[in-house]
N, C-alpha and C positions, 0 to 999 in steps of 0.2 A: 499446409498452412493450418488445418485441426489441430496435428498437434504441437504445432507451434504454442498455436492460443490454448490447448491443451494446458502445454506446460509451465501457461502461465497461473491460470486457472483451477487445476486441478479438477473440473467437474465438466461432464458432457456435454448438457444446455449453455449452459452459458460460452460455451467458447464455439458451439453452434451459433447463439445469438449473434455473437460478435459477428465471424464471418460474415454469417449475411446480413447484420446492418453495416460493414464495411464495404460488402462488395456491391448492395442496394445506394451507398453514397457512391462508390464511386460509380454507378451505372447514372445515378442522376448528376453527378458533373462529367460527363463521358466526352464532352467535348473538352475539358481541360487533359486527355487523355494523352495528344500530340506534345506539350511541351513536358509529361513525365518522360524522360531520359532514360532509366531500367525500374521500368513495371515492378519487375520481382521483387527489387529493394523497397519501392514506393509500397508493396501490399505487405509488406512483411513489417514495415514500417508503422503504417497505419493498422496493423493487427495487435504490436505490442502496444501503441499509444492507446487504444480502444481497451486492451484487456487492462492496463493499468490505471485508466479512467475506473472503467469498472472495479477491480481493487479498491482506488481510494472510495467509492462512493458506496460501497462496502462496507467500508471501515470507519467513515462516517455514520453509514448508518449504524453499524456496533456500537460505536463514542454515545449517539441519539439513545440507542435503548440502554445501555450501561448508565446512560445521565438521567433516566426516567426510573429506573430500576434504584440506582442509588436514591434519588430523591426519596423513593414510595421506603425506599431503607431507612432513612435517616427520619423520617417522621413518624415511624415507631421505633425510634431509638431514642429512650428516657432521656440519656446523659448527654445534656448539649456541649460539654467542653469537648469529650469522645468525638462527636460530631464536628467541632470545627475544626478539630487536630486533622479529620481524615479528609474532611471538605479542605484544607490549608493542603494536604500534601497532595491530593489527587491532581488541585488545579497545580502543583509545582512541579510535578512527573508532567504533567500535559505544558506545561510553557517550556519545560526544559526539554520534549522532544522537541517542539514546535520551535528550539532556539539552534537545533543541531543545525551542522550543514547537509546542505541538500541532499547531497551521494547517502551521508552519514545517515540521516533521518529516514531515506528511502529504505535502506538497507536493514536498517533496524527492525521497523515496522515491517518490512517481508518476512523476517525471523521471525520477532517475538510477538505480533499480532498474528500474521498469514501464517506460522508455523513452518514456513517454509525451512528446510537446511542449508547451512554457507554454499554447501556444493551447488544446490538449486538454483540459488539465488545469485552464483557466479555465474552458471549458465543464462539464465535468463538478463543477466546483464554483461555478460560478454567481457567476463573480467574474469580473475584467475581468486582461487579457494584463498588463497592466503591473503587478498586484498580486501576479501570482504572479511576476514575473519578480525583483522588490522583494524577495518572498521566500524564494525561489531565492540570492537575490544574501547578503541575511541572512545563512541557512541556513549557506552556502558559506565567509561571513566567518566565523561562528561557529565552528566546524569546523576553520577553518584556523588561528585563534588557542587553540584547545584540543589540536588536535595539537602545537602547537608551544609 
């Protein structure tokens, strides 16, 4: 189950965390324990929902310090038209993820934020290289016809 959440994660602690704040909830609903049906699935379950909680909230916080970092940018930046060309396009790359479909959006952001590779990222979603690579490629058209 490590490296499970391992490989979702890429880092040691944190997929330590995970686990045991998964395995400390399910110790405190222990009595909901009889109507899980196979354990295995249910922890393997609740390990990728937990690592990819942690993900977005992640990446949230990246979006938080990128949006605090760009501000302290743009107020020593002389030329205000420069300014609202890249404040116009940032918020229109950010609506145009936030308008993909869900697989699409998900998929993207494990790539081209988490750095992750198609291959990686087939594995941890239990889909095949060419499906995400499809939807990467999507994604990407998507994206480029909404910015523009």
């Amino acid at each position: 189950m490590y490296q499970y959440a391992y490989s979702f994660l890429g880092e040691k602690e944190p997929a330590e965390e995970i686990l045991q704040d998964v395995f400390l909830k399910i110790w405190i609903g222990r009595h909901k324990l009889p109507v899980i049906k196979n354990v295995q699935v249910y922890l393997y379950v609740a390990i990728k929902n937990a690592c990819l909680n942690n993900i977005r909230s992640q990446n949230s916080r990246k979006l938080n310090e990128e949006y605090v970092s760009d501000a302290y940018y743009f107020q020593l930046t002389p030329d205000p038209s420069q300014l609202l060309i890249s404040k116009q396009l940032h918020s229109n790359i950010l609506r145009a993820v936030d308008g993909l479909p869900t697989k699409c959006k998900l998929i993207f952001k494990m790539v081209k934020e988490d750095g992750l590779s198609c291959n990686e990222v087939a594995q941890i979603l239990e889909l095949s290289p060419k499906t995400v690579f499809a939807q990467l490629a999507i994604a990407l058209k998507k994206l480029e016809s909404t910015i523009k």
